[in-house]
DOLO-355791 format. One record per atom (N, C-alpha, C): residue number from 1; residue in one letter; x, y, z. Coordinates in Angstrom, 2 decimals, padded with zeros to 5 digits, m for minus. Example, Ala and Ser with C-alpha at 12.3 -4.5 7.8 and 13.67 -1.06 7.14 Angstrom:
BEGIN
<node><k>1</k><r>A</r><c1>013.19</c1><c2>m005.69</c2><c3>007.80</c3></node>
<node><k>1</k><r>A</r><c1>012.30</c1><c2>m004.50</c2><c3>007.80</c3></node>
<node><k>1</k><r>A</r><c1>013.20</c1><c2>m003.30</c2><c3>007.80</c3></node>
<node><k>2</k><r>S</r><c1>012.85</c1><c2>m002.25</c2><c3>007.08</c3></node>
<node><k>2</k><r>S</r><c1>013.67</c1><c2>m001.06</c2><c3>007.14</c3></node>
<node><k>2</k><r>S</r><c1>012.90</c1><c2>000.03</c2><c3>007.87</c3></node>
//
This chain:
BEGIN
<node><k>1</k><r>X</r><c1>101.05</c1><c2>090.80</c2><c3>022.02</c3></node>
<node><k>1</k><r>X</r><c1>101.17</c1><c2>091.82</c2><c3>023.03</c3></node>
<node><k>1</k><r>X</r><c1>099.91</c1><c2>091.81</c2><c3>023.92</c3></node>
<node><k>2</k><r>X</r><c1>100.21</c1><c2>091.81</c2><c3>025.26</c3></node>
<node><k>2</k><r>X</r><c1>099.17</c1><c2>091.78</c2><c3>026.20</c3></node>
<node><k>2</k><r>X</r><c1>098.61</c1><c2>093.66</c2><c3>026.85</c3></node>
<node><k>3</k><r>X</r><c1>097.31</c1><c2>093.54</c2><c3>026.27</c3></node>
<node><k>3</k><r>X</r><c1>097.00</c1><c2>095.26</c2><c3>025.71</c3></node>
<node><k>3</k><r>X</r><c1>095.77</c1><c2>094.76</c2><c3>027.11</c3></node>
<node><k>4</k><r>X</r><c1>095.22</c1><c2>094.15</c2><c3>027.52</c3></node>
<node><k>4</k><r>X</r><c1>094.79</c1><c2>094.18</c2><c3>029.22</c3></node>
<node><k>4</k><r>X</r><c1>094.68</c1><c2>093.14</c2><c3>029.83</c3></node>
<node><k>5</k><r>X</r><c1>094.52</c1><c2>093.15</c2><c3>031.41</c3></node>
<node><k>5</k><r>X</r><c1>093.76</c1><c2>092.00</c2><c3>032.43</c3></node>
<node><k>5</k><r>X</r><c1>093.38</c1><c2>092.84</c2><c3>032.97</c3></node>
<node><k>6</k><r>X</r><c1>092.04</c1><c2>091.72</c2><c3>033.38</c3></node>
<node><k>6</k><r>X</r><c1>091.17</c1><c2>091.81</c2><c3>034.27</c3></node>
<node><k>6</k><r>X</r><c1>090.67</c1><c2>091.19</c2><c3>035.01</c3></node>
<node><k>7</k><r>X</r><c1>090.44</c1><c2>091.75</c2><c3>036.42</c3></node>
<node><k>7</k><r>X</r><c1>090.49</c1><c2>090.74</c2><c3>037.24</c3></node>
<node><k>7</k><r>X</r><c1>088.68</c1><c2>091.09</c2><c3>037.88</c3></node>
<node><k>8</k><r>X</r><c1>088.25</c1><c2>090.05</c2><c3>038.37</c3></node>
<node><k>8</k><r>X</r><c1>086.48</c1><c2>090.19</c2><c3>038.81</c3></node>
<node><k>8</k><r>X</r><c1>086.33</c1><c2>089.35</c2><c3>040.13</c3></node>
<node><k>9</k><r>X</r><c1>086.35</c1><c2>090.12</c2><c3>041.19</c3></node>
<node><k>9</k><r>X</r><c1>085.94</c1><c2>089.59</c2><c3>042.32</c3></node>
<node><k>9</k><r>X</r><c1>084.83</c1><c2>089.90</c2><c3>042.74</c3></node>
<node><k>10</k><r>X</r><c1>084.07</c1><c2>088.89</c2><c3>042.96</c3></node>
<node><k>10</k><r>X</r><c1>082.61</c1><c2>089.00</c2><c3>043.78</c3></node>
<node><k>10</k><r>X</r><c1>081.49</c1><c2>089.86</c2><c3>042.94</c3></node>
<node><k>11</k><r>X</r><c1>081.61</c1><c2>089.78</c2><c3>041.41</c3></node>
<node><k>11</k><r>X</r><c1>080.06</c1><c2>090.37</c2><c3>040.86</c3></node>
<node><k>11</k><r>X</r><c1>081.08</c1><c2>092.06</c2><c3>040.40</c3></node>
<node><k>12</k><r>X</r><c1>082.21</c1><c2>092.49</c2><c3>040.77</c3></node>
<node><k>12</k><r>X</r><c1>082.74</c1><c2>093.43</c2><c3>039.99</c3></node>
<node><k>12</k><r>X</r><c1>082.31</c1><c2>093.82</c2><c3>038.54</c3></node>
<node><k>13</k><r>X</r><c1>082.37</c1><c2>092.84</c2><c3>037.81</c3></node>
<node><k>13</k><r>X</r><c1>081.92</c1><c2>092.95</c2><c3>036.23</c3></node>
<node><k>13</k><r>X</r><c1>080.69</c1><c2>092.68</c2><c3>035.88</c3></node>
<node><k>14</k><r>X</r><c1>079.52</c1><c2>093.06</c2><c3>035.56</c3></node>
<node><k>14</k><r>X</r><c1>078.19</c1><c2>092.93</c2><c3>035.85</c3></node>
<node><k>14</k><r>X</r><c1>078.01</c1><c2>092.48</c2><c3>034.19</c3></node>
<node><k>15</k><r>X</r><c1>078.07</c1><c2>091.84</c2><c3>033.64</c3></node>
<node><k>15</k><r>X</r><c1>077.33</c1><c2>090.83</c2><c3>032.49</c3></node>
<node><k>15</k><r>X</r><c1>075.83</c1><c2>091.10</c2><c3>032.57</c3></node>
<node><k>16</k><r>X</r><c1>074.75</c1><c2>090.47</c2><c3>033.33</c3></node>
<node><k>16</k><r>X</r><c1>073.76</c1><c2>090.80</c2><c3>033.14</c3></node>
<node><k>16</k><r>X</r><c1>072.69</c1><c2>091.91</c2><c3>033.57</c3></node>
<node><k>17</k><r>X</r><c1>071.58</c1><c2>092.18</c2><c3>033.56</c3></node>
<node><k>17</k><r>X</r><c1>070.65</c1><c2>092.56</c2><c3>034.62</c3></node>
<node><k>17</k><r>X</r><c1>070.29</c1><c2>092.56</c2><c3>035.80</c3></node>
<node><k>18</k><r>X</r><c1>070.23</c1><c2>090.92</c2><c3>036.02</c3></node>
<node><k>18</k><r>X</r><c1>069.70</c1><c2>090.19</c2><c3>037.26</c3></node>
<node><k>18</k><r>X</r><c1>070.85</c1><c2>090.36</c2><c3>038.30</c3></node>
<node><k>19</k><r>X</r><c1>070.44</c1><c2>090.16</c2><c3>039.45</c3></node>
<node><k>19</k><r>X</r><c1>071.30</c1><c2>090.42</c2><c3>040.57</c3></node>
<node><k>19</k><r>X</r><c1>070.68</c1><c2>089.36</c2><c3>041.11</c3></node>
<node><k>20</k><r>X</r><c1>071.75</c1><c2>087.98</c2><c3>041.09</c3></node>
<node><k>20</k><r>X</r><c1>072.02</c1><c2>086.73</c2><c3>041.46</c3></node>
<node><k>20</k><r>X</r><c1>071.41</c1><c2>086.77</c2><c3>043.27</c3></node>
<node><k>21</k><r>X</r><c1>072.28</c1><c2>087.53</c2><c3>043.54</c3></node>
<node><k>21</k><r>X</r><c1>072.28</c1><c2>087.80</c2><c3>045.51</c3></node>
<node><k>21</k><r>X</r><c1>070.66</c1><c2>088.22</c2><c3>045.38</c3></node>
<node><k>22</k><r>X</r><c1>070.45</c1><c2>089.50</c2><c3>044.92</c3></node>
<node><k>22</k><r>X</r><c1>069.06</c1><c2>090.04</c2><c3>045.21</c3></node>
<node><k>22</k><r>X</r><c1>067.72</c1><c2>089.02</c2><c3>045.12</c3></node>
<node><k>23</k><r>X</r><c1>068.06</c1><c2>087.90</c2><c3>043.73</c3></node>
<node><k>23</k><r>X</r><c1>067.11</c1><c2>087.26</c2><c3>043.54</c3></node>
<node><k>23</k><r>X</r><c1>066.74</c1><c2>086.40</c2><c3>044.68</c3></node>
<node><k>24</k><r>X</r><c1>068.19</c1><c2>086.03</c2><c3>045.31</c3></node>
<node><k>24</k><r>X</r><c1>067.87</c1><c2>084.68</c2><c3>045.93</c3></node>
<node><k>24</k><r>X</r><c1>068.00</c1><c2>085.13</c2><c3>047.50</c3></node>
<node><k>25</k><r>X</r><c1>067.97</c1><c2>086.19</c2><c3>047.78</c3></node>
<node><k>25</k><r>X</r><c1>067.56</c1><c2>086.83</c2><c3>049.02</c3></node>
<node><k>25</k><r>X</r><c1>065.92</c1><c2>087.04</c2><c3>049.06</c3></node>
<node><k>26</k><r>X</r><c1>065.71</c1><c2>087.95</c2><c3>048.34</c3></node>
<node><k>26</k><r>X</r><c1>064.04</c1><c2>087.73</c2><c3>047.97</c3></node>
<node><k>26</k><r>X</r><c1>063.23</c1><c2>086.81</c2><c3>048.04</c3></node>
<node><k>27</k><r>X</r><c1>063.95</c1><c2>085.32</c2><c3>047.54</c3></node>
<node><k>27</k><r>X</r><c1>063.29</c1><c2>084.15</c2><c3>047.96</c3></node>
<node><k>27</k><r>X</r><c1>063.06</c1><c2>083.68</c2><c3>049.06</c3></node>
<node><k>28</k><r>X</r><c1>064.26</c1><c2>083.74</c2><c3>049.80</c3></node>
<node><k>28</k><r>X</r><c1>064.54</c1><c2>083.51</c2><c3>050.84</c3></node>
<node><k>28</k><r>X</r><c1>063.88</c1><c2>084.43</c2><c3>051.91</c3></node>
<node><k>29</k><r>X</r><c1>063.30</c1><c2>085.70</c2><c3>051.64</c3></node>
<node><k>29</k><r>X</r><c1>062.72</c1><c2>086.57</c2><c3>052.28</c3></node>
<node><k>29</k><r>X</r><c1>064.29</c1><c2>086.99</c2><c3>053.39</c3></node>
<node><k>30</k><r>X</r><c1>064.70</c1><c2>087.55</c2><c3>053.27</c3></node>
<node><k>30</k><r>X</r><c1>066.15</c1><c2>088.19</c2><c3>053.52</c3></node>
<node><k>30</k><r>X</r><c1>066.34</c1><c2>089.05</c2><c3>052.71</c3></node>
<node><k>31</k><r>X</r><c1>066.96</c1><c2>090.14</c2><c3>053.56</c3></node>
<node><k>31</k><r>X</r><c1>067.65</c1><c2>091.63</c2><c3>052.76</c3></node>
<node><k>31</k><r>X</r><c1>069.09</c1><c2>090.34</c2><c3>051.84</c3></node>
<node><k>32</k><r>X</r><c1>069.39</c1><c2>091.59</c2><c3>051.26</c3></node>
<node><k>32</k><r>X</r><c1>070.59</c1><c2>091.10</c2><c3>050.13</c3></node>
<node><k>32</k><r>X</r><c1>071.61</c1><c2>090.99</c2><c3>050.59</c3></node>
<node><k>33</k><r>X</r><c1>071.67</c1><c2>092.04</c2><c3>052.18</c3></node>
<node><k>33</k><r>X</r><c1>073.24</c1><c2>092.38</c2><c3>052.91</c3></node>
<node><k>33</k><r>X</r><c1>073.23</c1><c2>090.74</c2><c3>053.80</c3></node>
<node><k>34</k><r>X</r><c1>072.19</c1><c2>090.39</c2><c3>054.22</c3></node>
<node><k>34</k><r>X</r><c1>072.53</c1><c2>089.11</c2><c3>055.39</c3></node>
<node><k>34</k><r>X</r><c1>073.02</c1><c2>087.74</c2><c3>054.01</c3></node>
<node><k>35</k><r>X</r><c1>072.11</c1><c2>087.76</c2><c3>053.01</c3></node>
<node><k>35</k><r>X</r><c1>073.09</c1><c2>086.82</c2><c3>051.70</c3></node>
<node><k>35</k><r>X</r><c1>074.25</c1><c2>087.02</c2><c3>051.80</c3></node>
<node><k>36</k><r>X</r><c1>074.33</c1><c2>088.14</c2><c3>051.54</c3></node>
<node><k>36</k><r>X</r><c1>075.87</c1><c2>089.23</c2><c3>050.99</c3></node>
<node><k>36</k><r>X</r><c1>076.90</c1><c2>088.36</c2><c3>052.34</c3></node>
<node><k>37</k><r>X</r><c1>076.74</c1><c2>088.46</c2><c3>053.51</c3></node>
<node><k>37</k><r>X</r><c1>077.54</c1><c2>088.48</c2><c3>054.55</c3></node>
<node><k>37</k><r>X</r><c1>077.53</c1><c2>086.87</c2><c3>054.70</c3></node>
<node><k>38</k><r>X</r><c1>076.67</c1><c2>085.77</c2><c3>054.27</c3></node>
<node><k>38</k><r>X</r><c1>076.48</c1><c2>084.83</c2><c3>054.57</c3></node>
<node><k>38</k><r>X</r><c1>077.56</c1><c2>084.69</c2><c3>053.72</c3></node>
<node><k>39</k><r>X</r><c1>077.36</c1><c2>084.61</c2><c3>052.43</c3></node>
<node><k>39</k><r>X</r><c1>078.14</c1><c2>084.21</c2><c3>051.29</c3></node>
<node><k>39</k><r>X</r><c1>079.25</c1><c2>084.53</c2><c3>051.28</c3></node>
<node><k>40</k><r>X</r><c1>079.60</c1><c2>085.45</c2><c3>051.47</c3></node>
<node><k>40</k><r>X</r><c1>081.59</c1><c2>086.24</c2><c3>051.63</c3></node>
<node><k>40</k><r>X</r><c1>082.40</c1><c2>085.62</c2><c3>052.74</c3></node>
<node><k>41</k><r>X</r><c1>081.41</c1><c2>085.31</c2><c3>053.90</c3></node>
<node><k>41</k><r>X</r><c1>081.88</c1><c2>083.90</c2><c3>055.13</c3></node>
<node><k>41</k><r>X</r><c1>082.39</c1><c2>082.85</c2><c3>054.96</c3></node>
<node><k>42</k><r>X</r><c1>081.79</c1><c2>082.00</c2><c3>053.34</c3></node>
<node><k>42</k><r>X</r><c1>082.06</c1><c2>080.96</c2><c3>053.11</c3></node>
<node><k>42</k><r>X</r><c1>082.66</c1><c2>080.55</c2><c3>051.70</c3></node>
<node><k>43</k><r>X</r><c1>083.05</c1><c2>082.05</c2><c3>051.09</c3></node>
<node><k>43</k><r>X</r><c1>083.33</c1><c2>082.22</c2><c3>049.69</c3></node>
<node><k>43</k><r>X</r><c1>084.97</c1><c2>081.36</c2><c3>049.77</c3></node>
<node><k>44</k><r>X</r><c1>085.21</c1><c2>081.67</c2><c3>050.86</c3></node>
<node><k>44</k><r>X</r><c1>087.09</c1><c2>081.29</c2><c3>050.86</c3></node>
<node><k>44</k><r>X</r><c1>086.62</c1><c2>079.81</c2><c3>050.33</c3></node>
<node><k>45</k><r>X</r><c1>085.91</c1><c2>079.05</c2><c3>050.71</c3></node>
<node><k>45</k><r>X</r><c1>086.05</c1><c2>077.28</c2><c3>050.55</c3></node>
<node><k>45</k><r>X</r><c1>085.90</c1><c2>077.25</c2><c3>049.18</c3></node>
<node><k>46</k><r>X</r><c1>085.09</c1><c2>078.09</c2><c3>048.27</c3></node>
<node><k>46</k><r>X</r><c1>085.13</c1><c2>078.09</c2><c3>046.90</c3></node>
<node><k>46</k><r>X</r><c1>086.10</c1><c2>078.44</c2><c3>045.84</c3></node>
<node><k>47</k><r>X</r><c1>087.15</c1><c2>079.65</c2><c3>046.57</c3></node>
<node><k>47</k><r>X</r><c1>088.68</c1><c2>080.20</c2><c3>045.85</c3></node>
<node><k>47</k><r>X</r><c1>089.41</c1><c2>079.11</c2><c3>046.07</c3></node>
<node><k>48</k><r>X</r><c1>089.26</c1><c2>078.50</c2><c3>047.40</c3></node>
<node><k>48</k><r>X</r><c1>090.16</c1><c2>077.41</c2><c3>047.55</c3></node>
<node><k>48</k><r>X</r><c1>090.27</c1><c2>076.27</c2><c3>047.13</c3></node>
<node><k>49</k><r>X</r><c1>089.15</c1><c2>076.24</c2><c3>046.28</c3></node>
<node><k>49</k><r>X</r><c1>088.94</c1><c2>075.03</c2><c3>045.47</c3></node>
<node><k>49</k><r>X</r><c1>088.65</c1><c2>073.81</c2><c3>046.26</c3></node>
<node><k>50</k><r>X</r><c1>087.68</c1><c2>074.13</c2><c3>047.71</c3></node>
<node><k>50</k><r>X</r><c1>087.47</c1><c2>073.05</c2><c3>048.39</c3></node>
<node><k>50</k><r>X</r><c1>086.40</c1><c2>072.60</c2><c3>048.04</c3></node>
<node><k>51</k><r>X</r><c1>085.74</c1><c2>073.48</c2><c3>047.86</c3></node>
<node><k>51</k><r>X</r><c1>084.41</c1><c2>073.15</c2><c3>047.44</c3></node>
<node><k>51</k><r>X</r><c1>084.01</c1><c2>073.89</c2><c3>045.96</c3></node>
<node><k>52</k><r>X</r><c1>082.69</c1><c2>073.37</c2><c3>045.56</c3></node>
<node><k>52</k><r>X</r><c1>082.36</c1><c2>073.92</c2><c3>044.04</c3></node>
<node><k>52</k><r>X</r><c1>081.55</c1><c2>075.38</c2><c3>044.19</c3></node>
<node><k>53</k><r>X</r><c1>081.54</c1><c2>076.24</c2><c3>043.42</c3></node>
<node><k>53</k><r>X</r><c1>080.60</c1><c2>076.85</c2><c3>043.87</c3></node>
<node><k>53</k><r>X</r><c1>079.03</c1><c2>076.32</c2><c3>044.17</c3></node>
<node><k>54</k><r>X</r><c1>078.42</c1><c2>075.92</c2><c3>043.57</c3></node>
<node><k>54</k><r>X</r><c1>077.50</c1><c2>074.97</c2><c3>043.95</c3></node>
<node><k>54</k><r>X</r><c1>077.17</c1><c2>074.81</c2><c3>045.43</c3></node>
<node><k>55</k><r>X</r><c1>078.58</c1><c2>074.15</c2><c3>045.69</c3></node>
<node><k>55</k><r>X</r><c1>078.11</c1><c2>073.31</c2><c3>046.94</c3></node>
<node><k>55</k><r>X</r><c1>078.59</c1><c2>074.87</c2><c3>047.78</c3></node>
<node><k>56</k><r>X</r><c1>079.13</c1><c2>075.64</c2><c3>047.82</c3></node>
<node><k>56</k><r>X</r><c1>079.38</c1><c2>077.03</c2><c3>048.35</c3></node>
<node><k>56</k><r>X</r><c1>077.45</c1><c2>077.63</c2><c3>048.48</c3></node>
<node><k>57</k><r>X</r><c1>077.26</c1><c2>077.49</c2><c3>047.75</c3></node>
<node><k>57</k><r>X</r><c1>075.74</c1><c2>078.37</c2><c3>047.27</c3></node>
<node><k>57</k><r>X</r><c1>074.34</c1><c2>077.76</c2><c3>048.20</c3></node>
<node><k>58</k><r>X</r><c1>074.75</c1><c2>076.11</c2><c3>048.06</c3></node>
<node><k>58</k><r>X</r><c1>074.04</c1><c2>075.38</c2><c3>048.89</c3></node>
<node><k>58</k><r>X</r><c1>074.25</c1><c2>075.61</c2><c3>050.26</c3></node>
<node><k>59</k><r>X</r><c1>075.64</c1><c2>075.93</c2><c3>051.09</c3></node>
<node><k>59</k><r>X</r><c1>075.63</c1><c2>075.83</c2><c3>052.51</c3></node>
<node><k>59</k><r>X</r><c1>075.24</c1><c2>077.19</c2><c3>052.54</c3></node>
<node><k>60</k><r>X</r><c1>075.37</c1><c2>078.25</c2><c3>051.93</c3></node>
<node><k>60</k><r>X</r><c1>074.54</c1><c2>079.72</c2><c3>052.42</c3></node>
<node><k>60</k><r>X</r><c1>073.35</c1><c2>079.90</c2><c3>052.34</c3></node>
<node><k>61</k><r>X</r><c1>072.35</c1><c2>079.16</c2><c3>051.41</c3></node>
<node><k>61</k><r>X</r><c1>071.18</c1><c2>078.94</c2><c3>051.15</c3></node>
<node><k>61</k><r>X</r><c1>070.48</c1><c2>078.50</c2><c3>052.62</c3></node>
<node><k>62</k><r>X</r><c1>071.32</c1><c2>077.08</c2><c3>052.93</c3></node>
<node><k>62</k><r>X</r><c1>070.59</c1><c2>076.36</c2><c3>053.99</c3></node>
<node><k>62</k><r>X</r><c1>071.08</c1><c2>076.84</c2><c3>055.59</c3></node>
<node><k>63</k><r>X</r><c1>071.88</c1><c2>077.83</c2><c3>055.65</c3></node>
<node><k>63</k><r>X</r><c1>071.85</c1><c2>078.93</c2><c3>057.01</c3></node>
<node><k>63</k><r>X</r><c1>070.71</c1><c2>079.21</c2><c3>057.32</c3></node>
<node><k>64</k><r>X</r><c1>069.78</c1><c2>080.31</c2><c3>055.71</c3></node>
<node><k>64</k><r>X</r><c1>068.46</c1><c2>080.52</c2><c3>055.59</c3></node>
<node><k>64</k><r>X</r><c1>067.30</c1><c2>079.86</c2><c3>055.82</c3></node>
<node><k>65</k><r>X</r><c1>067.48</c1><c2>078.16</c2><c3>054.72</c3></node>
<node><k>65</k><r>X</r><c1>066.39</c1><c2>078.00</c2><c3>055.14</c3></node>
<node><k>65</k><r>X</r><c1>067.01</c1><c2>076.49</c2><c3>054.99</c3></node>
<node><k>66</k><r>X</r><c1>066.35</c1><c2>075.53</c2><c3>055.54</c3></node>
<node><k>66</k><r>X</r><c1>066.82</c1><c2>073.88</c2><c3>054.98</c3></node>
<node><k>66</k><r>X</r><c1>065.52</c1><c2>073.30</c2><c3>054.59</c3></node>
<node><k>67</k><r>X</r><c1>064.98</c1><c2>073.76</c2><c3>053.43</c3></node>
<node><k>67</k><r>X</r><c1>064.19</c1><c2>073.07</c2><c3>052.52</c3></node>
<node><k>67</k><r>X</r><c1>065.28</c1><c2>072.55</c2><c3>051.72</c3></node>
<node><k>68</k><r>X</r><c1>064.86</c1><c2>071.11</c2><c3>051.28</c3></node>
<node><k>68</k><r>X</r><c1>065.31</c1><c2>070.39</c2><c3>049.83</c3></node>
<node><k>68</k><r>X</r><c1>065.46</c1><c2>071.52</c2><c3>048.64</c3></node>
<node><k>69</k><r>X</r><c1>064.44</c1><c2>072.40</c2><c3>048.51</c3></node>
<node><k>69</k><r>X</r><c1>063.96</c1><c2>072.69</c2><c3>047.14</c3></node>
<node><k>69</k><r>X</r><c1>065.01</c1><c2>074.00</c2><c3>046.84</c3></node>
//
């Protein structure tokens, strides 16, 4: 017998402490909302299985900044 689902979009279910977005806005020296808005722009290519998240994480990163590192 199926007693629940659950469904987790975008950080809904919070597992840890850390706040993934916050950290890597901070790095980036960026508020969390311009991550936030970068990332939700380009999240479709990752549901869609076009891309990995990874490579999702990498093109919002390098909007910010295009260091290698």
């Amino acid at each position: 017998m199926i007693k629940a689902i659950v469904f987790d979009y975008g950080g809904v279910i919070k597992i840890t402490d850390t706040d993934l977005f916050s950290d890597i806005a901070k790095y980036l020296n960026i508020t969390r909302e311009e991550f936030s808005k970068e990332y939700f722009s380009l999240n479709h290519l990752f549901n869609t299985q076009e891309r990995s998240y990874e490579d999702v994480m990498i093109l919002v990163i390098s909007k910010f900044n295009d260091s290698n590192e």
